[in-house]
TIRO-2110 file (N, C-alpha, C; in Angstrom, 1 decimal):
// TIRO-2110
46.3, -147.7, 10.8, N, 1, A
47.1, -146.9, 9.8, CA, 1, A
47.3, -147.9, 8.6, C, 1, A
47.4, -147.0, 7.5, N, 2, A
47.9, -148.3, 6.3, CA, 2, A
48.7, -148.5, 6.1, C, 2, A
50.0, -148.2, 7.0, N, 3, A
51.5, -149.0, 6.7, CA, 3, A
51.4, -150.3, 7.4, C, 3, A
50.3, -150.9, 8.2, N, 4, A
50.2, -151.4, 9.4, CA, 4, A
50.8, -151.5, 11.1, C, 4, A
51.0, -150.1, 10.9, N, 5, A
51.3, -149.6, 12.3, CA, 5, A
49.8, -148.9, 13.1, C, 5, A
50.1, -149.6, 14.7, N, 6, A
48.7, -149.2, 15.5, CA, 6, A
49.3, -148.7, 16.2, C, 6, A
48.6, -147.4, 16.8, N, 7, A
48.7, -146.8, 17.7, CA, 7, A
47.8, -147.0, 18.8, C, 7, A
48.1, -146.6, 20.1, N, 8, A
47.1, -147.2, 20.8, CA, 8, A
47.4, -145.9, 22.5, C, 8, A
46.7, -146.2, 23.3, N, 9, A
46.9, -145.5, 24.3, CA, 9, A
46.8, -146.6, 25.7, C, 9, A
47.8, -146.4, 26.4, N, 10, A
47.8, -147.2, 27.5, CA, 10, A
47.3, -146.3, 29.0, C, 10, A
46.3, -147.2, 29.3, N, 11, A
45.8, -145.7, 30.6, CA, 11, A
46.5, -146.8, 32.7, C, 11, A
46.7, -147.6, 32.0, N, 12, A
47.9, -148.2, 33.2, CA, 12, A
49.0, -147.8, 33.3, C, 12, A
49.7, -147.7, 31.9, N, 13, A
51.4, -147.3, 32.1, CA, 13, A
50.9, -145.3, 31.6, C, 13, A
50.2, -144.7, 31.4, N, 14, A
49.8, -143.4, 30.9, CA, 14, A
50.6, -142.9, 29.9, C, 14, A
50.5, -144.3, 28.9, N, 15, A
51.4, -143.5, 27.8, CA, 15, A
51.1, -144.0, 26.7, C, 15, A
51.4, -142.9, 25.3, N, 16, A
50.6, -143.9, 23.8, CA, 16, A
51.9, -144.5, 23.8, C, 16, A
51.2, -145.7, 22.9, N, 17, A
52.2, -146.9, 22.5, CA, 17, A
52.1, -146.8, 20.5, C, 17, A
53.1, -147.1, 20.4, N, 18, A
53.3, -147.6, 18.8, CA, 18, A
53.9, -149.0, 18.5, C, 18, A
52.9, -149.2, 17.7, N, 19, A
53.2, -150.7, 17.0, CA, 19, A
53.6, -150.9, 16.0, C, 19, A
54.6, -151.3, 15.2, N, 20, A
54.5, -150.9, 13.7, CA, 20, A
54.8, -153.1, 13.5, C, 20, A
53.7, -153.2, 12.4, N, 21, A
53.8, -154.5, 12.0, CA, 21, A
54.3, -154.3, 10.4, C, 21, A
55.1, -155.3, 9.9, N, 22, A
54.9, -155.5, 8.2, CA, 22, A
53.9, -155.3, 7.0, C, 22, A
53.5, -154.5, 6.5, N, 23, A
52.2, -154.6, 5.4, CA, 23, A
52.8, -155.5, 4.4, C, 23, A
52.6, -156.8, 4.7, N, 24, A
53.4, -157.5, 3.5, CA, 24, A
51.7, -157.7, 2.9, C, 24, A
52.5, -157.4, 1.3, N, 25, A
50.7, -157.3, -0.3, CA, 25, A
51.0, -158.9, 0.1, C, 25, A
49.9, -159.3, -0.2, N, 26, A
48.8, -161.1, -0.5, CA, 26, A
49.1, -160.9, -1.9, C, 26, A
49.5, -162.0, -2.6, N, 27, A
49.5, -161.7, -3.9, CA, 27, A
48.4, -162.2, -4.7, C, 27, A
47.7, -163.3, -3.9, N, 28, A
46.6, -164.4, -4.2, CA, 28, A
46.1, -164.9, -3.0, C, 28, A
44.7, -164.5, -3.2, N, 29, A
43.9, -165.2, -2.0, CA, 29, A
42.4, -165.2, -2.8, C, 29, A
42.6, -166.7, -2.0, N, 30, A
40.8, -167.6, -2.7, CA, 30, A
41.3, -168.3, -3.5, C, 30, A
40.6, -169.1, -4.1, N, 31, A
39.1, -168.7, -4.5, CA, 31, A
38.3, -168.7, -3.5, C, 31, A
37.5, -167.9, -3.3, N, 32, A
36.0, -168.4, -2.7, CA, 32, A
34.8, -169.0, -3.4, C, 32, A
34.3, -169.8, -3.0, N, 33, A
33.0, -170.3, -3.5, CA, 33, A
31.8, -170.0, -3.3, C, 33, A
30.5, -169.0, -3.9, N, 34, A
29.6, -169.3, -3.1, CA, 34, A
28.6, -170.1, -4.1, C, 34, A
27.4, -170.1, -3.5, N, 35, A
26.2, -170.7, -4.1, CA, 35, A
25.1, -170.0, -4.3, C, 35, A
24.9, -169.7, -5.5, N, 36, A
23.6, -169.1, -5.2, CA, 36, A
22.5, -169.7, -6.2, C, 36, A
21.4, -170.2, -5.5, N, 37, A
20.4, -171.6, -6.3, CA, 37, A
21.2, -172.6, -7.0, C, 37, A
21.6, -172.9, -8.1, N, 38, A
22.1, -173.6, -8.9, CA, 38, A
23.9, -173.4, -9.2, C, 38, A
23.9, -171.9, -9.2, N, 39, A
24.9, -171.4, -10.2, CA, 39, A
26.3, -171.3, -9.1, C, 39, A
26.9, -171.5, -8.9, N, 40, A
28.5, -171.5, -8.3, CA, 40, A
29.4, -170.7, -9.0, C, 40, A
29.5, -169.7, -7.9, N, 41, A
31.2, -169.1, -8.6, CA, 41, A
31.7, -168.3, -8.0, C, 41, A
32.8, -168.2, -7.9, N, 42, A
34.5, -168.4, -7.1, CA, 42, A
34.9, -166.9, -7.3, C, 42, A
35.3, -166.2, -6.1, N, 43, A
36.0, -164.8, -5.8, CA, 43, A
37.7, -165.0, -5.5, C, 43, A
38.3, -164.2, -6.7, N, 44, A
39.7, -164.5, -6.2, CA, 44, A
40.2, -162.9, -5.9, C, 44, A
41.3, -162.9, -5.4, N, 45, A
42.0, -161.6, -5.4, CA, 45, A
43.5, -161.8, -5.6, C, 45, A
43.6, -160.5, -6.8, N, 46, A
45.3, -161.3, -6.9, CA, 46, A
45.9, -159.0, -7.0, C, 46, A
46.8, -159.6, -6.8, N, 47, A
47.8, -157.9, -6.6, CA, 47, A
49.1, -158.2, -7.2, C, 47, A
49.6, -157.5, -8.1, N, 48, A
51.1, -156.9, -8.1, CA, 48, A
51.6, -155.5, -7.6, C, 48, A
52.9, -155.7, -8.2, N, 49, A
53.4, -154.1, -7.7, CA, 49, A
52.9, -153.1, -8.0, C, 49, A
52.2, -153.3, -9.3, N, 50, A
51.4, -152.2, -10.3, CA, 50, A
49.9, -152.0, -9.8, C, 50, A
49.3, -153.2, -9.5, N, 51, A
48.0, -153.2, -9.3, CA, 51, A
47.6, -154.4, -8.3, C, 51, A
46.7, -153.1, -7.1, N, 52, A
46.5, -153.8, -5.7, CA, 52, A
45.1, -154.2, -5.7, C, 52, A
45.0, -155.5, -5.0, N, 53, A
43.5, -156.0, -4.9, CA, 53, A
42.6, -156.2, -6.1, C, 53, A
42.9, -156.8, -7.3, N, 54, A
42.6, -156.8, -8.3, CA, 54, A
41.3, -158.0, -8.1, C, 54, A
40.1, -157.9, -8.4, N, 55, A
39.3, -158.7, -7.4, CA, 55, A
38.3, -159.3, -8.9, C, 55, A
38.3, -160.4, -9.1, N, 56, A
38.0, -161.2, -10.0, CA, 56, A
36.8, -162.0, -9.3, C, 56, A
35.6, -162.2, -10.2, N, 57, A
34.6, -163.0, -9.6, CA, 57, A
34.4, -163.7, -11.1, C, 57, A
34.1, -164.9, -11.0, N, 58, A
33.7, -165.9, -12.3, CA, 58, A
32.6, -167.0, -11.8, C, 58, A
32.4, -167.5, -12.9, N, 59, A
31.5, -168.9, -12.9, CA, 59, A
32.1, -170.1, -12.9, C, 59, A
31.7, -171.2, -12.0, N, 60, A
32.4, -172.2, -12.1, CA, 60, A
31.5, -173.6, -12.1, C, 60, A
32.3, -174.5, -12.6, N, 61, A
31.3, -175.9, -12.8, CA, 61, A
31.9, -176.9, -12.2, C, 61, A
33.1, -177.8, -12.5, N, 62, A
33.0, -178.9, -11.7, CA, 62, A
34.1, -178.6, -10.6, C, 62, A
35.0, -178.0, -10.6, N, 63, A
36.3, -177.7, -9.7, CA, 63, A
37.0, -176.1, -10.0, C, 63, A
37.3, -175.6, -9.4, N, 64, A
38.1, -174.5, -9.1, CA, 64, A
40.2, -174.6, -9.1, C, 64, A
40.5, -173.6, -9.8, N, 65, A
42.0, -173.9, -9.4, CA, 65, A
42.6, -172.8, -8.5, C, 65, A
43.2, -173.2, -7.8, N, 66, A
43.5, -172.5, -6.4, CA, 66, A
45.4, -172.3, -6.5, C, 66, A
46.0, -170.6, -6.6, N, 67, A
47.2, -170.5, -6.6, CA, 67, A
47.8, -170.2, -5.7, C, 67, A
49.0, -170.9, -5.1, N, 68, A
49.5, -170.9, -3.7, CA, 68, A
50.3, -169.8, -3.9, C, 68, A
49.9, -168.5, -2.6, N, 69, A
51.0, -167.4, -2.5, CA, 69, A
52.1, -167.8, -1.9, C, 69, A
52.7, -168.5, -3.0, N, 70, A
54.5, -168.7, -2.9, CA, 70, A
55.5, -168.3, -3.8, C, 70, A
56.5, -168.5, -3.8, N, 71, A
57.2, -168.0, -5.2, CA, 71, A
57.3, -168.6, -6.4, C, 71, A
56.6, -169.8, -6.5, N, 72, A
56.9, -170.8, -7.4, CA, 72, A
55.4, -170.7, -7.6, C, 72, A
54.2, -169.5, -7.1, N, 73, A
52.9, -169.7, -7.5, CA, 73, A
52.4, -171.1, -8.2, C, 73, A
52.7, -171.7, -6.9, N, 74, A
52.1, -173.2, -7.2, CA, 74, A
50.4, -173.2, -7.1, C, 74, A
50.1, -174.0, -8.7, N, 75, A
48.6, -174.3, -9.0, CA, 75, A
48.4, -175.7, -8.6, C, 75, A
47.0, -175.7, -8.4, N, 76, A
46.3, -176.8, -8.3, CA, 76, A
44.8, -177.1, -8.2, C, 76, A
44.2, -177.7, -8.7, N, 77, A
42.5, -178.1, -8.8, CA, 77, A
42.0, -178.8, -7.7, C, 77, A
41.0, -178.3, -7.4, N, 78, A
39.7, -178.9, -6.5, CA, 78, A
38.7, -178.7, -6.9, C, 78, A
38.2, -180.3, -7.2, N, 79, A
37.0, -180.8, -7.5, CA, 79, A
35.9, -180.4, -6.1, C, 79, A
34.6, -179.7, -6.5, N, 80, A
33.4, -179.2, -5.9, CA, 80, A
32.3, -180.6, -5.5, C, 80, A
31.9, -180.2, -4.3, N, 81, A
31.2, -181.2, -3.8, CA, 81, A
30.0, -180.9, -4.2, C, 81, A
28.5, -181.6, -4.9, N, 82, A
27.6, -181.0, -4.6, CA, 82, A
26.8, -181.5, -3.5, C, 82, A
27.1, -183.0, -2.9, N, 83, A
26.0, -182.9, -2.1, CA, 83, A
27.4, -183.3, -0.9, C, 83, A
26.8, -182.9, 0.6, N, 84, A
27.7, -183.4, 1.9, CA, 84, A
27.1, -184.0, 2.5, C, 84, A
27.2, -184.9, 2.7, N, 85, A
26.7, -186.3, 3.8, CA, 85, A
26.5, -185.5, 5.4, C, 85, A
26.0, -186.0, 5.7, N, 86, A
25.8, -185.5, 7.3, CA, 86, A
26.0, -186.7, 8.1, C, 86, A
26.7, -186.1, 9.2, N, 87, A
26.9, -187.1, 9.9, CA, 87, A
25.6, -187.2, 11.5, C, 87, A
25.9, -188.5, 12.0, N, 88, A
24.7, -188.3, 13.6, CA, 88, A
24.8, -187.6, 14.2, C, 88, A
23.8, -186.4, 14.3, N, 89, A
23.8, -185.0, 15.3, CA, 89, A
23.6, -185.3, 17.0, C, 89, A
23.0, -186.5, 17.0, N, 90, A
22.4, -186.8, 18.4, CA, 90, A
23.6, -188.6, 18.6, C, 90, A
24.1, -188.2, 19.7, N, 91, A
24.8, -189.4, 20.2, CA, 91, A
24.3, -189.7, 21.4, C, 91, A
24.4, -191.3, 21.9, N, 92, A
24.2, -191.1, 23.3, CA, 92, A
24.7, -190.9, 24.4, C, 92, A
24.3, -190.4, 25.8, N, 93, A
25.1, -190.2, 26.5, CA, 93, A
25.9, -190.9, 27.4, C, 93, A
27.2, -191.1, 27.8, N, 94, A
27.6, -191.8, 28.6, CA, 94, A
27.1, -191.8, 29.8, C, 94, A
27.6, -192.5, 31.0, N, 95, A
26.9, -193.1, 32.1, CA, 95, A
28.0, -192.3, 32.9, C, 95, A
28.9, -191.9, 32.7, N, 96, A
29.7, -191.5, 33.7, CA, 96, A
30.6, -189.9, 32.1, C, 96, A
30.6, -188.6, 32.7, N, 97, A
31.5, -188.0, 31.6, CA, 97, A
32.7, -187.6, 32.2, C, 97, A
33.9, -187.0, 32.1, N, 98, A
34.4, -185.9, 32.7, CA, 98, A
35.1, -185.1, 31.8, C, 98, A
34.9, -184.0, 31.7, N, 99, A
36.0, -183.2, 30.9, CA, 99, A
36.4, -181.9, 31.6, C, 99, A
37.7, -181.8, 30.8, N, 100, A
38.6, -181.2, 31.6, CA, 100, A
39.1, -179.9, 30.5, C, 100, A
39.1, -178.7, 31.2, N, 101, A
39.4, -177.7, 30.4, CA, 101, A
41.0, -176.8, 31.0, C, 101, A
41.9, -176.7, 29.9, N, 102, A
43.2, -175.9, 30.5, CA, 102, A
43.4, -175.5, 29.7, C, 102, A
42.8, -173.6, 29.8, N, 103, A
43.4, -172.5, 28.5, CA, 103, A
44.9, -172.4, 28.7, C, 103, A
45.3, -172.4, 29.8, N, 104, A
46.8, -172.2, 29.9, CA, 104, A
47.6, -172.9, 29.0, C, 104, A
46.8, -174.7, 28.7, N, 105, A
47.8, -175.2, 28.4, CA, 105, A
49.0, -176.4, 29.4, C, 105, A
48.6, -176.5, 31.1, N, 106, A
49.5, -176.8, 31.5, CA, 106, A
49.3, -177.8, 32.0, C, 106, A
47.7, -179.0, 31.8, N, 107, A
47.7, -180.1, 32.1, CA, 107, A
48.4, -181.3, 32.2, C, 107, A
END
């Protein structure tokens, strides 16, 4: 639903359930970056009261500025990598391993 309430049906307890969560609006989200051959550029989405998902795509060159969805829409720049180092994909193996897995949490 687009208030962000889910409806749902339970067939253990045989009964619909309703969920109702907050639709709080994003006011700013992204940039994103992609790449395409040479050329780089950044997808933002910004919304007000007036106008929702207002979705901006641009070109960009050495850094992007990125607005934090707070109240004080705090700015800030990040400089673009063009090349990433890689790190050693193959290590060797120990002589003895053990690992230990606990989804619970209760190790």
């Amino acid at each position: 639903m687009s208030d962000g309430s889910l409806l749902g049906y339970s067939a253990k307890t045989n009964e619909w359930l309703y969920f109702s969560y907050p639709n709080i609006r994003v006011e700013n989200d992204g940039p994103y970056v992609f790449i395409n051959g040479n050329t780089y550029s950044a997808l933002k989405v910004e919304s007000t009261e007036q106008v929702h998902n207002k979705v901006e795509r641009y070109t960009v060159k050495n850094e992007v500025r990125v607005t934090v969805d707070n109240e004080q829409k705090t700015q800030f720049d990040v400089l673009l990598k063009y090349v990433y180092p890689h790190s050693e994909l193959s290590f060797p193996s120990p002589e003895k391993l053990l690992a230990i897995s606990d989804i619970e949490g209760n190790f």
